[in-house]
C-alpha positions in Angstrom: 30.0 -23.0 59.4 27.8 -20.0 60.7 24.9 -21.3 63.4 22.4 -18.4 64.4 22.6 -19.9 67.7 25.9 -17.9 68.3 25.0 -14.8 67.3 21.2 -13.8 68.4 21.2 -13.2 71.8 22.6 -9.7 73.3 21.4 -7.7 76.0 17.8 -7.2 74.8 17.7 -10.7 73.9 15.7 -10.2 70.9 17.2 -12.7 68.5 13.8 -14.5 68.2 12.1 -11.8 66.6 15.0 -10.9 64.2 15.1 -14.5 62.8 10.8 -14.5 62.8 11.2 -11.5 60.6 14.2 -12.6 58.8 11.9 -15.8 58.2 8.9 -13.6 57.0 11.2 -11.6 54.8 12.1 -14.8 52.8 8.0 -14.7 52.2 8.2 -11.5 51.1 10.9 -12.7 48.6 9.5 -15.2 47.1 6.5 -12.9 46.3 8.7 -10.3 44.8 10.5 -13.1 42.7 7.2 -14.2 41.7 5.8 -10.6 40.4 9.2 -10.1 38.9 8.7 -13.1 36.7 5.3 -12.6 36.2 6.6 -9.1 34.6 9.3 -10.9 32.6 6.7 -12.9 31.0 4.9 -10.1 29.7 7.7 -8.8 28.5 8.6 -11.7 26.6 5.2 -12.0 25.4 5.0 -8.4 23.9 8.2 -8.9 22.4 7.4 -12.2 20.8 4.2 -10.4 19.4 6.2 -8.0 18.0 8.8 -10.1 16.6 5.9 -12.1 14.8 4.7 -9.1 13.3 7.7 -8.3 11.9 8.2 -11.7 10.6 4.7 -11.2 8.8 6.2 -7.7 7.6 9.4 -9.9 6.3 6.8 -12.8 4.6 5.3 -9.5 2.7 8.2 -8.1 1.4 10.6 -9.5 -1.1 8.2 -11.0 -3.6 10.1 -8.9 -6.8 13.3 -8.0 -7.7 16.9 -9.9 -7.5 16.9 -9.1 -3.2 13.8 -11.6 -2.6 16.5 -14.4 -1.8 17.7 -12.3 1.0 14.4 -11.3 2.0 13.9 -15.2 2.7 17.3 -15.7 4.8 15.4 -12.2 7.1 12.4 -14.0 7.3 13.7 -17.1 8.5 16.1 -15.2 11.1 13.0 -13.2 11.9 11.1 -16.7 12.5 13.9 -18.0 14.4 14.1 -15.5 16.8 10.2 -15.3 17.3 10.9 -19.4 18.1 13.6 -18.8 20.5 11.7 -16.2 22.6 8.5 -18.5 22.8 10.8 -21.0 23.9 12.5 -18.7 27.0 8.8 -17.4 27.6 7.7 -21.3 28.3 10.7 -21.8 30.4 10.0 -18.6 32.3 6.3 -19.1 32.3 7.3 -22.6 33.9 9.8 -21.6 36.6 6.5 -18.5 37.4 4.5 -21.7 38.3 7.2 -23.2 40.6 7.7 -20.3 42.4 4.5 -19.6 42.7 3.8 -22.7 44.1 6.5 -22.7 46.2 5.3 -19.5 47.9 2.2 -21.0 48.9 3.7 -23.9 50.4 6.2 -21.4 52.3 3.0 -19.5 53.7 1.5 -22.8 55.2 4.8 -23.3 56.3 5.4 -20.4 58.2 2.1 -20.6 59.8 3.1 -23.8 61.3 6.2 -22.7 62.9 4.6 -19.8 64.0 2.3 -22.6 66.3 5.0 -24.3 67.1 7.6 -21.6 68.6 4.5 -20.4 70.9 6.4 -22.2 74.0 9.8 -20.3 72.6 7.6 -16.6 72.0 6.6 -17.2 75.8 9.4 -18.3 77.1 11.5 -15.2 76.0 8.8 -13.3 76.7 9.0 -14.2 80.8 13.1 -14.3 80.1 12.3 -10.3 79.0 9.8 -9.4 82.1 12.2 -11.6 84.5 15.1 -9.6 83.3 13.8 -6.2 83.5 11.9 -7.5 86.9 15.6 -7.9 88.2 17.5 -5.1 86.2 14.7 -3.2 88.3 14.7 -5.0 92.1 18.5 -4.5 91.7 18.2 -0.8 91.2 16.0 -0.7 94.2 17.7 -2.3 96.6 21.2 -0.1 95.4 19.0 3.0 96.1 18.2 1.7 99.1 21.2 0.7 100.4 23.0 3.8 99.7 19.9 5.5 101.4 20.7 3.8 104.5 24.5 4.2 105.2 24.1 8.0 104.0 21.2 8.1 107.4 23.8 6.1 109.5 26.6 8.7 108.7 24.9 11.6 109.1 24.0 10.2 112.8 20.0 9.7 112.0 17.4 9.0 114.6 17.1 5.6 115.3 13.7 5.6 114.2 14.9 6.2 110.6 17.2 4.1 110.9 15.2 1.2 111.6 12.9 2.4 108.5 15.3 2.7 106.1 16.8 -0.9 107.2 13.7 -2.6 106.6 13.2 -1.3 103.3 16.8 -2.1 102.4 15.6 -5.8 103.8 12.5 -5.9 101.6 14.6 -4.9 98.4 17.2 -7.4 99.3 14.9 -9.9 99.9 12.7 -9.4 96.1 16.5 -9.2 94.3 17.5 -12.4 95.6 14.4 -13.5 94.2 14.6 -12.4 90.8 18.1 -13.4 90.7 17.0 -17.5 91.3 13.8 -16.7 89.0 16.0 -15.4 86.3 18.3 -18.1 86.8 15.5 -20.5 86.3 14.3 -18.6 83.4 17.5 -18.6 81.3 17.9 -21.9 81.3 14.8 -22.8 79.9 15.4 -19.4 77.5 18.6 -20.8 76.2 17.4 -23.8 75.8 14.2 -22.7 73.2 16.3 -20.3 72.0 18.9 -22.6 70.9 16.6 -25.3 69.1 14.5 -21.9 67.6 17.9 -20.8 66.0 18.6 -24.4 64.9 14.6 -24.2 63.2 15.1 -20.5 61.8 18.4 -21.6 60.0 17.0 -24.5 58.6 14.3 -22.9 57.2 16.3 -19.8 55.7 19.0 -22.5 53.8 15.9 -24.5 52.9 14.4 -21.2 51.5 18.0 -19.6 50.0 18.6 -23.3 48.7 14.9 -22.8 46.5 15.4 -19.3 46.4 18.8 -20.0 44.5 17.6 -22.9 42.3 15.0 -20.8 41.0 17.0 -17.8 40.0 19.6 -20.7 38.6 16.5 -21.7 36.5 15.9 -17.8 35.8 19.9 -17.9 34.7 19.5 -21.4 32.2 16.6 -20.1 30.5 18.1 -17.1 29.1 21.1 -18.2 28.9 19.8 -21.3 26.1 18.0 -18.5 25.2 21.4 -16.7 24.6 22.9 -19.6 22.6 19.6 -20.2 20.6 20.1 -16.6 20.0 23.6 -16.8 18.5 23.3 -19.5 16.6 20.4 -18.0 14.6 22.9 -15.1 14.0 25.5 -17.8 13.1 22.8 -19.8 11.1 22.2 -16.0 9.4 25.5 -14.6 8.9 26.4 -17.9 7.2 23.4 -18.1 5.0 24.1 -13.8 4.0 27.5 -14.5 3.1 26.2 -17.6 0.5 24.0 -15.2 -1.0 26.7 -13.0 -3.2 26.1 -10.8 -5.6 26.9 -13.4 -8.6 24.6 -16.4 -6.9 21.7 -13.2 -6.6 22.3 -12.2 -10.4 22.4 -16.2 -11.1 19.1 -16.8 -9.2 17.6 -14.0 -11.1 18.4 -15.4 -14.5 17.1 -19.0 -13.9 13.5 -17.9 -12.4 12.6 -14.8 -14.8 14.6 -15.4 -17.7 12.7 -15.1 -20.5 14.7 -17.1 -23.3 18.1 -16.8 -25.1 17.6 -16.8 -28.2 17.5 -13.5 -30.1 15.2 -11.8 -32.5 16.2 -12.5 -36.0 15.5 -10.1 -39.5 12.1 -9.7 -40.7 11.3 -8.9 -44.5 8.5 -7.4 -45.9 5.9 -9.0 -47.0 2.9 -8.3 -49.2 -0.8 -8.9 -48.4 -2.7 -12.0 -49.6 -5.3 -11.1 -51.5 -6.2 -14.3 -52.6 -8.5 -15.1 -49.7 -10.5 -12.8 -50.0 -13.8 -13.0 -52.2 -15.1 -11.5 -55.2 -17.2 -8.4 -55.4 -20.3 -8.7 -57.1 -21.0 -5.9 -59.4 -24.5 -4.5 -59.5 -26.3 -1.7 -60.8 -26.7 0.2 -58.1 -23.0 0.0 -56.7 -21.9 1.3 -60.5 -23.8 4.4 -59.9 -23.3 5.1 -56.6 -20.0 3.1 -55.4 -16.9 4.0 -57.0 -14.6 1.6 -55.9 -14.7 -0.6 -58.6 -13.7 2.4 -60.8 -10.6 2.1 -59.6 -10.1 -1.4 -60.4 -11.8 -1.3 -64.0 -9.3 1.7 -64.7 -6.3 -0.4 -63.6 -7.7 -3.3 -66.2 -9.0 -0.7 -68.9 -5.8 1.6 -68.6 -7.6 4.6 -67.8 -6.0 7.7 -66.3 -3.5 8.6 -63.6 -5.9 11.4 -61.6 -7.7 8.3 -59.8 -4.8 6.8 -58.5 -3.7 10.1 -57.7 -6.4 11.9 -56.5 -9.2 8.9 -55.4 -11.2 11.5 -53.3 -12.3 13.2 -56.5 -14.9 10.2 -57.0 -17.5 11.0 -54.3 -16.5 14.6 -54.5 -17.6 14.2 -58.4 -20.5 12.1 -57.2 -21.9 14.2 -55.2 -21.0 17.6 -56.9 -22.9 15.8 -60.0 -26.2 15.1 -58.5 -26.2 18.6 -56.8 -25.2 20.6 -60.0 -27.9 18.9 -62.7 -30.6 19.6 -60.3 -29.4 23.0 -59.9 -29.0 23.5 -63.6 -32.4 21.9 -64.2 -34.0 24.6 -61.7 -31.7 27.3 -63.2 -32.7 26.5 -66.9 -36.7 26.6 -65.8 -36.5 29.4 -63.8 -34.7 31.1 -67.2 -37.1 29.8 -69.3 -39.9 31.3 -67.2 -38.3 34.7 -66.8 -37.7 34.8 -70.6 -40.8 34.0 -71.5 -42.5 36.9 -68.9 -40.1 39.3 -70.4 -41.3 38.6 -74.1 -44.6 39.2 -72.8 -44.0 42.4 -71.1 -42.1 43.6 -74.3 -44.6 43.3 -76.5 -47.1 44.5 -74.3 -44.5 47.3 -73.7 -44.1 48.1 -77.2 -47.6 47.6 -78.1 -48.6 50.6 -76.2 -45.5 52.7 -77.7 -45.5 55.5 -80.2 -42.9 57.4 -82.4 -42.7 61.2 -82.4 -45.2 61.1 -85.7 -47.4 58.8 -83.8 -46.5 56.1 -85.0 -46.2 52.4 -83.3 -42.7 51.4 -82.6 -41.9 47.4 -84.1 -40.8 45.6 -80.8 -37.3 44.2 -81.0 -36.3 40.7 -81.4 -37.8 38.6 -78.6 -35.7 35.5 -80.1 -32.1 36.3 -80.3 -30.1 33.9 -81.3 -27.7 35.3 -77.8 -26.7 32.0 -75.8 -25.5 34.6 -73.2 -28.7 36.3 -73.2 -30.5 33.3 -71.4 -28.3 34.2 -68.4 -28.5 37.4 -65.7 -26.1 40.2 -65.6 -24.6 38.7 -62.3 -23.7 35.0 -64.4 -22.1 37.3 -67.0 -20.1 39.3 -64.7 -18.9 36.4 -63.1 -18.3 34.5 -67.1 -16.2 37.1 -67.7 -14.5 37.3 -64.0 -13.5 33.9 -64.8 -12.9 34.4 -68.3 -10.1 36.9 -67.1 -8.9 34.3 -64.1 -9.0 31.2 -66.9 -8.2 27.0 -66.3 -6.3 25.4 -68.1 -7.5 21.5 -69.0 -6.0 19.0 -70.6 -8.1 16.2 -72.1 -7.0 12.8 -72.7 -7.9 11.9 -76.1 -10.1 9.1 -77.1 -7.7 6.0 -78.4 -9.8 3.4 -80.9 -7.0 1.6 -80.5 -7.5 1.0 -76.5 -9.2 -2.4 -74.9 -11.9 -3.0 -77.8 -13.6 -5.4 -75.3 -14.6 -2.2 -73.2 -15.4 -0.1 -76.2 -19.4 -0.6 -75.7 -18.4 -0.6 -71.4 -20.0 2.5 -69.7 -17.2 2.1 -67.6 -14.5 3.4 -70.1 -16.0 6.2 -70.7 -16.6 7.3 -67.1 -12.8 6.6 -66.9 -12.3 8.6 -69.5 -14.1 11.4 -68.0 -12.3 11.0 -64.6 -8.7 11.1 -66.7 -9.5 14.8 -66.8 -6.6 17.1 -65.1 -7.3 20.4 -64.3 -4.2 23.2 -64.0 -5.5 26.3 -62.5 -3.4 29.3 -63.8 -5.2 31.3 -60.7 -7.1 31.5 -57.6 -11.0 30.5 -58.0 -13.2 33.3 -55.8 -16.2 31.1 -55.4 -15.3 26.8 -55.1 -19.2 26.3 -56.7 -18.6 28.3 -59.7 -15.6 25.9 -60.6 -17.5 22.7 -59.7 -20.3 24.3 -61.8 -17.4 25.0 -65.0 -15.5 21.9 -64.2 -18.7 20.0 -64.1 -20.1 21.5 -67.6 -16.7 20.8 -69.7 -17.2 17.3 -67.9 -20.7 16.8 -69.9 -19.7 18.0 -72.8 -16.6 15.7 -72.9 -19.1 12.8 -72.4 -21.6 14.0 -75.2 -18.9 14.4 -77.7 -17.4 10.8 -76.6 -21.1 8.7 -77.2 -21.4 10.7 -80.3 -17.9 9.3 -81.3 -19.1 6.0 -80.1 -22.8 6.1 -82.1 -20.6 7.5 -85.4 -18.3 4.2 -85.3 
């Protein structure tokens, strides 16, 4: 077994102070330990706030799609992991606390050795002094004694001679002295020396002993923190390899499946009419509304152009109303203009004479013209269309038809509508068409209640 009393002495005899430092070092240690762990701590503690952050990240992702059942098996390795370091940050957090108390006991500690050893500090303090006392009488009394057998050989004067022998006396005399002091003095040096030695190495095992059981502690921690680490990658490998493609695919199917059975033929179907209810005719709605036109013309048996063409009603409609006012203003304005022109013939003619002087007879103000009552422009255009022509083909009257909607205004607007017009060519102006299309239409319906007042 080593003993530090064997091997701390030497020739400066400064074994006390290497062991005083040496003690002061294991101080020093224990602080170091104690900011090292103190560092490890925050380390752990960044990590495990990172680790939770990604477990959040982990929690986040995963909510869709046929990889959300391995997104749980991450989150829970994530959690896992967070769990283990929290757990290794206690532990270390605890051994911190140890240590650190531990240091604080070792300064009290040291303090009181340090009040104890004062006899062994002065004791090989005067051990030090004594020796170097000696090491230096011995050097004197050597000098001198070499001094005085070099004056004896060289035959000196007596006088010198008896100088220099009672200074080789004097140094004699002190190196005897120093010799029994330090004889004295080493004795008791040894002595405190040897029980300082027995103190110093008692306290350093002490201290390696804590020293060791705290870096043992250091050592367990992460180690459990190792095998809590592995079997979360155990517990995570395992739990992967469970979650195959054909258990993902069948986890899919059972929480967003949808139904199995398939989508069978549809026919068609008509709309039931039967719910809905009965218009109610009015006089009003027969004038203006021609949508029960269509239906009286389905009953009556009317023509095809309303099936065919049903936007012809309101164009009708309203090419109707515009056309009889127009004609009414037309025929006035003609009527006015005719009957200023008879007046400004006959006024004209009045004042005319013949070659003999005699007064011309005014023409015939009355002509029995139809195309007379019209301007030059109307009978350029007659005749433009005239050239251009229409064919129409007029659905004749049947007595033999519906008799229950003989007397039925109705009918004969049905009748009317059963026109079909063929244009042979292009039409230059659409209101001269309307105008034709829309006389041929009133005289169709003045030669039908004619028909209907004769029967």
């Amino acid at each position: 077994m080593t003993e530090f009393a064997d091997y701390f002495w030497g020739e400066k005899n400064n074994g006390f102070d290497v062991l005083y430092h040496n003690m002061k070092n294991g101080l020093d240690s224990s602080r170091e330990f104690v900011e090292f762990l103190r560092e490890s701590c925050a380390v752990e503690e960044g990590y495990i706030k990172l680790q939770v952050k990604l477990s959040k990240f982990a929690t986040n992702c995963g909510t869709k799609g046929s990889f959300s059942p391995y997104w749980q098996v991450i989150r829970t390795l994530a959690e896992k992991i967070s769990t283990v370091h929290q757990e290794l940050l206690t532990s270390w957090q605890e051994l911190l606390r140890d240590v650190q108390k531990y240091n604080a006991d070792q300064q009290k500690k040291h303090r009181e050795i340090k009040d104890h050893e004062t006899g062994t500090i002065e004791s090989v303090q005067g051990f030090q002094q004594t020796l170097a006392a000696l090491q230096k009488s011995k050097e004197k009394y050597h000098a001198c004694s070499l001094e005085f057998e070099k004056l004896k050989r060289d035959n000196a004067s007596p006088k010198e001679l008896e100088r220099a022998e009672q200074k080789l006396k004097r140094a004699y005399d002190e190196y005897r002295q120093f010799i029994e002091k330090y004889s004295a003095v080493r004795t008791e040096f040894e002595t405190k020396m040897t029980d300082a030695c027995k103190r110093f190495q008692e306290i350093e095992e002490s201290h390696l002993k804590q020293m060791r059981d705290f870096v043992d502690g250091f050592a367990n921690a992460w180690e459990k923190h190792c095998n809590q680490l592995g079997e979360a990658q155990k517990e995570f490998q395992n739990s992967g390899s469970e979650l195959t493609v054909e258990k993902l695919l069948e986890l899919l199917v059972q929480s967003k499946t949808t139904g199995t059975e398939k989508p069978g033929s549809i026919e068609f179907e008509d709309t039931d009419l039967s719910t809905l209810p009965q218009p109610v005719a009015t006089p009003d709605t027969e004038k203006k509304d021609f949508s029960t036109q269509d239906k009286n013309k389905k009953e009556g048996g009317g023509g095809g152009a309303v099936q065919r063409f049903p936007m012809l009603l309101d164009t009708a409609n309203h090419v109707s109303g515009f056309l009889q006012g127009r004609r009414r203003k037309k025929k006035k304005t003609k009527q006015d203009s005719q009957e200023k022109i008879e007046s400004e013939a006959v006024d004209k003619n009045s004042l005319q004479l013949d070659e003999e002087g005699y007064q011309i007879q005014p023409n015939n103000l009355m002509g029995n013209d139809r195309d007379s009552w019209y301007s030059s422009s109307e009978s350029d255009s007659d005749q433009e269309e005239k050239k251009k022509g229409f064919m129409v083909e007029i659905k004749p009257f049947s007595p033999n038809d519906n008799a229950t909607s003989a007397n039925n205004v109705d009918d004969i607007r049905t009748l009317v509508l059963g026109l079909h017009i063929s244009p042979t060519g292009s039409v230059s102006l659409f209101d001269r068409l309307c105008a034709k299309y829309y006389h041929l239409c009133q005289n169709m319906c003045t030669r039908i209640y004619d028909v209907h007042e004769l029967k």
